[in-house]
C-alpha positions as CSV (number, residue, x, y, z in Angstrom):
1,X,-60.3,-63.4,53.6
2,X,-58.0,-61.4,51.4
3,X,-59.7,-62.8,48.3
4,X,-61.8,-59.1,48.5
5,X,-58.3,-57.1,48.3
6,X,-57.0,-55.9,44.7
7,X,-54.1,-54.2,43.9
8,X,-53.9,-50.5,42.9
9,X,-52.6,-51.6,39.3
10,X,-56.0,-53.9,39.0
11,X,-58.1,-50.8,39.9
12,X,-56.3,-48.4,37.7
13,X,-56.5,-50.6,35.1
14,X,-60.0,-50.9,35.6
15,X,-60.7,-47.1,35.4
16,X,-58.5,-47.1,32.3
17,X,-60.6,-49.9,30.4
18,X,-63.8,-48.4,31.8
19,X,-62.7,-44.7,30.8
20,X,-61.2,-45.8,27.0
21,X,-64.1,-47.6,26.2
22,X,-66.8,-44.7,27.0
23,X,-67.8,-43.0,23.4
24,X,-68.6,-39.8,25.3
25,X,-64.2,-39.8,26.2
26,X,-63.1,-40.7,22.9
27,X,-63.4,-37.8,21.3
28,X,-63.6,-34.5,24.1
29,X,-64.0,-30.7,23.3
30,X,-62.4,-29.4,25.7
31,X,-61.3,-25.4,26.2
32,X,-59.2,-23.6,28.8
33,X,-55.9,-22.0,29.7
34,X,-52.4,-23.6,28.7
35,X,-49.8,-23.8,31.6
36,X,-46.8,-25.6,32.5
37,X,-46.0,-25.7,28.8
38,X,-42.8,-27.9,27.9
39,X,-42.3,-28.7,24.0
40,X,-39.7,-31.8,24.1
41,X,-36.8,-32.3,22.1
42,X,-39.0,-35.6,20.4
43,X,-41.5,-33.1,19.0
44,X,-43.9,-34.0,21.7
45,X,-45.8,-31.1,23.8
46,X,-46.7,-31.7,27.4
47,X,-48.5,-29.2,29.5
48,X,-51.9,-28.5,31.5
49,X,-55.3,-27.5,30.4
50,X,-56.9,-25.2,33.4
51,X,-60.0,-22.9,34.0
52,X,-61.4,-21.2,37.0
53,X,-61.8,-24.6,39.0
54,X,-59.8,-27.3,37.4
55,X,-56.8,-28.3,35.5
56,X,-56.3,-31.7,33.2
57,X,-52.8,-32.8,32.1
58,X,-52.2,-33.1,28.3
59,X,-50.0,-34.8,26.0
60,X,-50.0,-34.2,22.0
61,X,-47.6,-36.3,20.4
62,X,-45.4,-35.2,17.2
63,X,-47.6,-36.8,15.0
64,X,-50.1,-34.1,15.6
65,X,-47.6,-31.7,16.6
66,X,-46.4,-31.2,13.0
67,X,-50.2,-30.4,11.9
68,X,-50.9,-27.3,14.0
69,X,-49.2,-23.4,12.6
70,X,-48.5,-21.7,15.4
71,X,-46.1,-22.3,18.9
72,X,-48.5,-22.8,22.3
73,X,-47.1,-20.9,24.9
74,X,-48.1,-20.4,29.0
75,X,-51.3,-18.5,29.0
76,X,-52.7,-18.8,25.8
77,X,-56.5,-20.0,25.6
78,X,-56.8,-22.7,23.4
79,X,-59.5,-25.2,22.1
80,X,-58.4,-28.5,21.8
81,X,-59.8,-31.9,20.4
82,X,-58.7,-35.6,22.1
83,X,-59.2,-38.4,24.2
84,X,-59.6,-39.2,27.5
85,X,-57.0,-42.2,28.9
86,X,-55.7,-42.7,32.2
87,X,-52.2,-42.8,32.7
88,X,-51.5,-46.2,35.0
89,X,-47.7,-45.1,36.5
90,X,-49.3,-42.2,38.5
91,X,-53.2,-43.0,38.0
92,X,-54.0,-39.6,36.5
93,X,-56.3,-39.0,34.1
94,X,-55.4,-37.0,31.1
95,X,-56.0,-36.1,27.5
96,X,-54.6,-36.8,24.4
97,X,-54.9,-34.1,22.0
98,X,-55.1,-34.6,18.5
99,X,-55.5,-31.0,17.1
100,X,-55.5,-27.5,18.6
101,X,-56.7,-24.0,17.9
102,X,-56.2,-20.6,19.7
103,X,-60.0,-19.8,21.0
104,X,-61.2,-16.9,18.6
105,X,-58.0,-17.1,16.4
106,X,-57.4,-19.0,13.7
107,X,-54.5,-21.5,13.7
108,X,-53.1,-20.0,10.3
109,X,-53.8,-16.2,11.7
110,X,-51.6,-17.2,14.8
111,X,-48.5,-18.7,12.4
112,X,-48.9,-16.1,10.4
113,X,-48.3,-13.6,13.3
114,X,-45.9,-15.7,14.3
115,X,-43.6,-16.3,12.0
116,X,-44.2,-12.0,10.6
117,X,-42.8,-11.4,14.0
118,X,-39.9,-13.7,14.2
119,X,-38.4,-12.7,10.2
120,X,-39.5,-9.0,11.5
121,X,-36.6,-9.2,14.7
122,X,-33.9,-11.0,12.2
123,X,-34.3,-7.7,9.8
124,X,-35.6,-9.7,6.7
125,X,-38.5,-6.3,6.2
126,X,-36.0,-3.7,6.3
127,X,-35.9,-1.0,3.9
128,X,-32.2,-1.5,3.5
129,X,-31.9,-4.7,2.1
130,X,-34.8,-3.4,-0.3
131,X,-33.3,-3.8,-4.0
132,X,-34.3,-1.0,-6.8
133,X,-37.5,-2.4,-9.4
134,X,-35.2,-1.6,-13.2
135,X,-37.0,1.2,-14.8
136,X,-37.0,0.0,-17.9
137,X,-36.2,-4.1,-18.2
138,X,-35.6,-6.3,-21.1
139,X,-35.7,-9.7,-19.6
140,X,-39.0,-10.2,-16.6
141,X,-39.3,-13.6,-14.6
142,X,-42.6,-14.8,-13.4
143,X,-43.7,-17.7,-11.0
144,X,-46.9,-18.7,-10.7
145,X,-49.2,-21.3,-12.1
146,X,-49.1,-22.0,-16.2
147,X,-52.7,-21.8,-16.3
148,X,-54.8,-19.5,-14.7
149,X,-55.9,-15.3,-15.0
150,X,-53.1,-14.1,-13.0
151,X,-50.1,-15.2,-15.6
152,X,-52.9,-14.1,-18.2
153,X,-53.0,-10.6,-16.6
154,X,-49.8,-10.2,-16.2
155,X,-48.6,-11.1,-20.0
156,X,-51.2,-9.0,-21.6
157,X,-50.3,-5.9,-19.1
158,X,-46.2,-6.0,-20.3
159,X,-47.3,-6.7,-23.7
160,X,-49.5,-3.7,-23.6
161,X,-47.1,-1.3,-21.6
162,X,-43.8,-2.2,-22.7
163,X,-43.7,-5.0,-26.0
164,X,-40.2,-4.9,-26.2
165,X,-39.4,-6.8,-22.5
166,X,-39.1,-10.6,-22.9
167,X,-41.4,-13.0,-20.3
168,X,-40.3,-16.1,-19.4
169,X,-42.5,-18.3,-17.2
170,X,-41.2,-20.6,-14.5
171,X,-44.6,-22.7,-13.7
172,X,-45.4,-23.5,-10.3
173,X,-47.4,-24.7,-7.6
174,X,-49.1,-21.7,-5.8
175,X,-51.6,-23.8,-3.4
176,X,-51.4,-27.1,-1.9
177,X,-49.1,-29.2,0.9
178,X,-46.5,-29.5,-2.3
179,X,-46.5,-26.0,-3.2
180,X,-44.3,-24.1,-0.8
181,X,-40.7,-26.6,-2.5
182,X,-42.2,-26.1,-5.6
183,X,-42.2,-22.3,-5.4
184,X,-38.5,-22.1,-4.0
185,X,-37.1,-24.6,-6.7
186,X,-38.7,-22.4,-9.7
187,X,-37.4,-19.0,-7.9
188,X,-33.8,-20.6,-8.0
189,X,-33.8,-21.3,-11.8
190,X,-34.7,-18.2,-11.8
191,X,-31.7,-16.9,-11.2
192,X,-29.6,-18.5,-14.1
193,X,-31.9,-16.6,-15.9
194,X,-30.3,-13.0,-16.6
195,X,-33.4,-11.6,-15.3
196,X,-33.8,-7.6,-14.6
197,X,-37.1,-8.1,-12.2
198,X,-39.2,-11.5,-11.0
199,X,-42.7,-11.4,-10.2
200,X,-43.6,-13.9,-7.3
201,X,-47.4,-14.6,-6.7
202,X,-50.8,-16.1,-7.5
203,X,-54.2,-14.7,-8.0
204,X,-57.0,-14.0,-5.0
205,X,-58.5,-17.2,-2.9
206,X,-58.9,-17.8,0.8
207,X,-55.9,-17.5,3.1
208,X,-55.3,-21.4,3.2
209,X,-55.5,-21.0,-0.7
210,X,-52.6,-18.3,-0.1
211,X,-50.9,-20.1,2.4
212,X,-48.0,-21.2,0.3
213,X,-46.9,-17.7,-0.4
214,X,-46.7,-17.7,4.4
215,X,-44.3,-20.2,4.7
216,X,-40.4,-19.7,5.9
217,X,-38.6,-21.2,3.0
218,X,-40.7,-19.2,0.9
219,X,-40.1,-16.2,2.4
220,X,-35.9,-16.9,2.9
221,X,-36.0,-17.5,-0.8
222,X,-37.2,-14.4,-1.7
223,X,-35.1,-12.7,0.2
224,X,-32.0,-14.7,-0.5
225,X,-32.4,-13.9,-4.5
226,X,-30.3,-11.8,-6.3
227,X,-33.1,-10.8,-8.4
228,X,-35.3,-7.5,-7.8
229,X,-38.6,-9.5,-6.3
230,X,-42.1,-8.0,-6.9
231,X,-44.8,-9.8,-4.7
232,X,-48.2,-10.2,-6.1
233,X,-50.7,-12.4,-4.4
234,X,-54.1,-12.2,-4.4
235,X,-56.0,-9.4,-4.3
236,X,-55.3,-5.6,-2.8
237,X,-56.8,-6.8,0.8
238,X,-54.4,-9.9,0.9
239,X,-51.1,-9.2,2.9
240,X,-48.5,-12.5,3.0
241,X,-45.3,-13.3,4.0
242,X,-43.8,-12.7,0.8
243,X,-45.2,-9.2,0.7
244,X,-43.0,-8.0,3.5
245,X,-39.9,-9.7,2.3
246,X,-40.0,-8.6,-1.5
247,X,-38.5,-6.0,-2.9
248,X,-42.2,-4.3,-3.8
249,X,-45.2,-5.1,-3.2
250,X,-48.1,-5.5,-5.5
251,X,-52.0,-5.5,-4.8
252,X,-52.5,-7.8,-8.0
253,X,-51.0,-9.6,-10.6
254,X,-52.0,-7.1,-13.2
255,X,-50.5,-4.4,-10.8
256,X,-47.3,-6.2,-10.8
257,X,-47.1,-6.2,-14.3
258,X,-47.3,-1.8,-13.9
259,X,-44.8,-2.0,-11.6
260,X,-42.0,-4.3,-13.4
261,X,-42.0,-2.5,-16.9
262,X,-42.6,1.4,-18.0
263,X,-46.2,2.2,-19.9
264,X,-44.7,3.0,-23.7
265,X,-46.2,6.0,-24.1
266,X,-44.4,7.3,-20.9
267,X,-41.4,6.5,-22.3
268,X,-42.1,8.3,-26.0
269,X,-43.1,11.5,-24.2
270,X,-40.0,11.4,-21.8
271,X,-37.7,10.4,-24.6
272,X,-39.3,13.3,-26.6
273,X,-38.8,15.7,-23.7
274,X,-35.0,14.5,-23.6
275,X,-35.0,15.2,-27.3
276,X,-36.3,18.7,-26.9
277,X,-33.6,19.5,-24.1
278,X,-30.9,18.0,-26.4
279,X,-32.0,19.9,-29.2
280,X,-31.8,23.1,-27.2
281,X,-28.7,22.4,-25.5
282,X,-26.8,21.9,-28.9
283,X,-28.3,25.1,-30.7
284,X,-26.9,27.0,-27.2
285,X,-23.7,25.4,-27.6
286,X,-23.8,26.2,-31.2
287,X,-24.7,29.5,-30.7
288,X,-21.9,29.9,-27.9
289,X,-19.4,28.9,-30.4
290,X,-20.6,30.9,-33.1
291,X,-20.5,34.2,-30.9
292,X,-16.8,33.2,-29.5
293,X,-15.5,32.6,-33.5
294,X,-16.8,36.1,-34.6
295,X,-14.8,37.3,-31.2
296,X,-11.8,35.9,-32.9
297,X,-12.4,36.9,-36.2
298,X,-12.7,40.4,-35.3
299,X,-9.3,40.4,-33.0
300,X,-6.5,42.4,-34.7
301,X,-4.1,39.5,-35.6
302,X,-6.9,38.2,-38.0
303,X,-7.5,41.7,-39.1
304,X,-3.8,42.7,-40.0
305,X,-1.8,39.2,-40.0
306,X,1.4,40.9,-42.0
307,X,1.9,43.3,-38.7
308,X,2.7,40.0,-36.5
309,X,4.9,38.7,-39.2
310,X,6.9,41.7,-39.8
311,X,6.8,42.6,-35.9
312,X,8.4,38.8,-35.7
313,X,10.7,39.5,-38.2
314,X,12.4,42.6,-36.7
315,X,12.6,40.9,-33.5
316,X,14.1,38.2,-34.9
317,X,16.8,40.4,-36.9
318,X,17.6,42.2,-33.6
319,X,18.1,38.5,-31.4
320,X,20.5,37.8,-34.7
321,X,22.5,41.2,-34.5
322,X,22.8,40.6,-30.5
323,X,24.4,37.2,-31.7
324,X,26.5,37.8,-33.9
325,X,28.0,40.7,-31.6
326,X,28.4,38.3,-28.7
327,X,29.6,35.8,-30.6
328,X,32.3,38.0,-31.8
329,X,33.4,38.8,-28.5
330,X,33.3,35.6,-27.0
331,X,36.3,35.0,-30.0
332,X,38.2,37.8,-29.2
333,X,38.5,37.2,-25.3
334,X,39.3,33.4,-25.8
335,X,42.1,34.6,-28.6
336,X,44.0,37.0,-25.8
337,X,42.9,34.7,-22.9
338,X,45.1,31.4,-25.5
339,X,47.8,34.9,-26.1
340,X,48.5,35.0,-22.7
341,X,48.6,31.4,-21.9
342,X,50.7,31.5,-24.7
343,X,53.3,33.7,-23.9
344,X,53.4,32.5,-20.1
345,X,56.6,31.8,-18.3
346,X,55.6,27.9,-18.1
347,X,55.2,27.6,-21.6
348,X,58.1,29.8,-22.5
349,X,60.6,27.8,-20.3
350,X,58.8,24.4,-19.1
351,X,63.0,23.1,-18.0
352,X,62.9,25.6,-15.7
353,X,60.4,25.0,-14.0
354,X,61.2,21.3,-13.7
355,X,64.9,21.8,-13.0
356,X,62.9,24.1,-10.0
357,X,61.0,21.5,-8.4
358,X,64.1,19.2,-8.5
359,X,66.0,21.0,-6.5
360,X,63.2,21.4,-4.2
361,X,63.2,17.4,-4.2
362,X,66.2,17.2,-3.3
363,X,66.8,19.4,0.0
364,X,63.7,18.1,1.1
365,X,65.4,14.7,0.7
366,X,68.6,15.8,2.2
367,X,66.3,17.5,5.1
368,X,65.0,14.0,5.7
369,X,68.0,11.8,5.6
370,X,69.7,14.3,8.4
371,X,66.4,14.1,10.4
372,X,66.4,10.7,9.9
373,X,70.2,10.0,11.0
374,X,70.1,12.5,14.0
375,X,66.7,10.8,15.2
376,X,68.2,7.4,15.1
377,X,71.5,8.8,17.5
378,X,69.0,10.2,19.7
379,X,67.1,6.6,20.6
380,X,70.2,5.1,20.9
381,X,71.4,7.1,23.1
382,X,68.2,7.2,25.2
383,X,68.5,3.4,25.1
384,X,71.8,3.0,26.4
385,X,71.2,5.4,29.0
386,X,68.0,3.2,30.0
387,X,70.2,0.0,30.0
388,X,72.8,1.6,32.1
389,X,70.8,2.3,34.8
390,X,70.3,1.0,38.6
391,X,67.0,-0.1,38.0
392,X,67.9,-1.6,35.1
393,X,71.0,-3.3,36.1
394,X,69.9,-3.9,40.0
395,X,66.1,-5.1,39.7
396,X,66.1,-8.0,42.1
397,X,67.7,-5.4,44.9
398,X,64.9,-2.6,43.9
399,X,62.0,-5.3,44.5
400,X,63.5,-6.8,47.8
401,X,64.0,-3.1,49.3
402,X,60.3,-2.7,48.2
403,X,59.2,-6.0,50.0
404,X,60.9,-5.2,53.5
405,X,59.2,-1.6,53.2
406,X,55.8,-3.6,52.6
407,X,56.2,-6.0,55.5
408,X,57.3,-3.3,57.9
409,X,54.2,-0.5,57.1
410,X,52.1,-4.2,57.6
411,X,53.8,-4.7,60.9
412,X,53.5,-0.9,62.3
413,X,49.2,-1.6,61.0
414,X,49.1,-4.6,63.1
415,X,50.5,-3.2,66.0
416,X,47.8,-0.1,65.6
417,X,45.1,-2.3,64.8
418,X,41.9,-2.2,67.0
419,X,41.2,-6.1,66.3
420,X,44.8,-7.5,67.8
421,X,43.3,-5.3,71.0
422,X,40.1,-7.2,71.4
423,X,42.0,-10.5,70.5
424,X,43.9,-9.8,74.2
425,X,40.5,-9.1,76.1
426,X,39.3,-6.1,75.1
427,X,35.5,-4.8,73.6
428,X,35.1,-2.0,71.6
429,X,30.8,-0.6,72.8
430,X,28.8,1.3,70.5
431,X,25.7,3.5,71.1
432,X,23.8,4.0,68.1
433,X,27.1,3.5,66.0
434,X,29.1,5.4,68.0
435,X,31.7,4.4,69.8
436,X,31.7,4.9,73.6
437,X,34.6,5.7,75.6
438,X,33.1,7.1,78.4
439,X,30.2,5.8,81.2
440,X,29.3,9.6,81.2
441,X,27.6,8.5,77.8
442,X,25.6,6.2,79.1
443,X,22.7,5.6,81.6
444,X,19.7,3.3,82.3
445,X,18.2,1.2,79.4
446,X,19.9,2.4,77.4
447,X,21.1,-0.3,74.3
448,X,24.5,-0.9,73.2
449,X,26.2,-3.2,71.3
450,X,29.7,-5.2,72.3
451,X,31.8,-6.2,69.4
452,X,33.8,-9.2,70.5
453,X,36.9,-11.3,68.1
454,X,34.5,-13.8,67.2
455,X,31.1,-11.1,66.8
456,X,29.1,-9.1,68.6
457,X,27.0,-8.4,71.6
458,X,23.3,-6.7,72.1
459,X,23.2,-5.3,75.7
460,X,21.3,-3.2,77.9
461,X,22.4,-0.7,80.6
462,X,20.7,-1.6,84.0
């Protein structure tokens, strides 16, 4: 009887085999809506495919993942190529997508929007970080292919402008899946390489041709270099990556070239023009000069040069006159200012004046031993009036008479005290901290306070 009964794993796994082995599922077209988009940390993309009506679950592993340009995000119409397969844990039906596109954009339009915005919010296009082209270089760096008219254009342009520059060519993939490292790698030898200003590019081809010159590393390598960059790929209507993050852009090759190094004949007429100016400016100074040495040449001291000198000379004899005259009294007041010293009563009688202050010595000394001697008598006699007193000889009796006073004055305090009063029965009450006396000072409710030997009392008046 239950021989007519499968399971639900037998009948999804019948739709499965049926569904995979359809060739009209294996390979689907489908377009619509993304939604629910979730990109896991494996690389994998999950989300829903919807239009008006309906909606189909989608799965494109990271196999396939790695092969589209641009991010899918909620709300972006897509067209997407896969296979229909039914998914046995829930029974649902989906499809696996092998390759995507934005409907009506290109996938390399959308990562090149992209990835323009994205270095655009981090600052990488600023003006700021721009570095200054060398007007006149002696050393230029190109990358690009070996072969090809672009590195042709670009040697016969500096060779033609500006012969004197040196070119050195760091050959490089500028199409292809290999391309993009192979570009980076030569722009880092670059920079052992003294260089005043590196050209970066490729001649014209179709956007997938230029696609190299679009990628990230590329791009953070041109920026990253310490070399002036001047980006030139393709032709004037072809904008990359590498435009907006070099230091100039170029429409061409051969236009990079003009931009790296000065046309010769430019710098003969501006080095003629400097010429000119220097000329002029020296015959100026010269003249300047010229006009300021006749100045001197006509001032009186080169006209009459004797009148200085002898002018000098007379000035010099006065200065010698007023010398000699001080000089000669300077002598004559030291002579009577040594006369006098001379004749002084010190030097006339010096024992004197000795013998003087030894006399003085001496009272003062007397003066001190009699000070001395009637200053000792004094203390002594201070001392043995202080010894021979009552106090002195009596100080046991002084300090008992001084006890007995003490315990007396303690005895009269005792007898006065309040406390020995409440020890025989007594309370002292207080009203607000004042002591009563009276009942006239009290009436109803009012609060007091006992104070008893061993504390006190809260009360009220009833």
């Amino acid at each position: 009887m239950n021989d007519k009964y499968i399971t639900v794993t037998q009948l999804t796994r019948y739709i499965k085999y049926k569904i995979d082995n359809d060739v009209n599922l294996n390979e689907v077209f489908l377009k619509g809506e993304i939604s629910n988009f979730k990109a896991h940390s494996r690389g994998h993309f999950y989300f829903t495919l919807k239009d008006e009506n309906s909606r189909i679950s989608a799965i494109m592993f990271a196999s396939n993942t790695k092969k589209i340009k641009f991010m899918p995000q909620d709300g972006m119409k897509v067209l997407v190529t896969g296979k229909i397969s039914v998914f046995e844990a829930n029974g649902g039906y989906q499809i696996y997508v092998n390759d995507m596109l934005e409907d009506g954009v290109g996938n390399l339009y959308i990562a090149f929007e992209q990835l323009k915005k994205k270095l655009e919010q981090e600052g990488l296009f600023r003006k700021e970080y721009k570095k200054p082209i060398p007007k006149i270089p002696t050393r230029v760096g190109v990358v690009t292919a070996p072969t090809g008219a672009a590195i042709k254009d670009i040697i016969s342009t500096i060779k033609r402008r500006w012969p004197l520059a040196e070119i050195i060519l760091f050959p490089s993939l500028v199409q292809g899946e290999n391309a993009k490292e192979d570009i980076v790698r030569q722009i880092e030898r670059a920079k052992n390489y003294n260089l005043d200003t590196l050209i970066v590019g490729r001649g014209g081809g179709s956007i997938e041709d230029l696609w190299p010159f679009n990628e990230e590393i590329v791009a953070r390598s041109i920026f990253d270099c310490n070399i002036p960059v001047i980006s030139a790929v393709g032709h004037e209507i072809d904008f990359t990556i590498a435009d907006f993050v070099a230091d100039l852009r170029a429409p061409t090759p051969t236009g990079a070239a003009e931009l790296a190094v000065p046309q010769k004949v430019d710098v003969e007429n501006y080095l003629n023009q400097l010429k000119i100016r220097l000329n002029k400016t020296i015959q100026h100074q010269i003249n300047i000069n010229k006009q300021k040495l006749q100045e001197i040449k006509s001032r009186y001291i080169f006209q009459n040069p004797i009148a200085i000198y002898q002018a000098k000379e007379l000035q010099f004899d006065s200065l010698l006159e007023r010398l000699k005259f001080s000089s000669k009294n300077l002598i004559t007041l030291k002579e009577k200012k040594y006369r006098e010293i001379m004749s002084s009563y010190l030097f006339q009688n010096p024992i004197a004046i000795y013998q003087s202050k030894e006399l003085a010595f001496k009272s003062i000394l007397e003066r001190l031993k009699f000070s001395s001697k009637n200053l000792i008598s004094l203390k002594e006699k201070e001392y043995r009036e202080v010894t021979s007193s009552y106090i002195f000889q009596n100080p046991k009796k002084i300090i008992d008479n001084k006890q007995n006073k003490y315990l007396q004055l303690l005895s009269k305090l005792e007898t006065l005290s309040p406390l020995l009063t409440i020890k025989r029965g007594y309370t002292i009450t207080k009203k607000n901290g004042k002591v009563i006396t009276s009942t006239k000072d009290l009436k109803v409710k009012d609060k007091i306070e006992l104070t008893l030997t061993d504390g006190t009392v809260n009360a009220e008046i009833i």
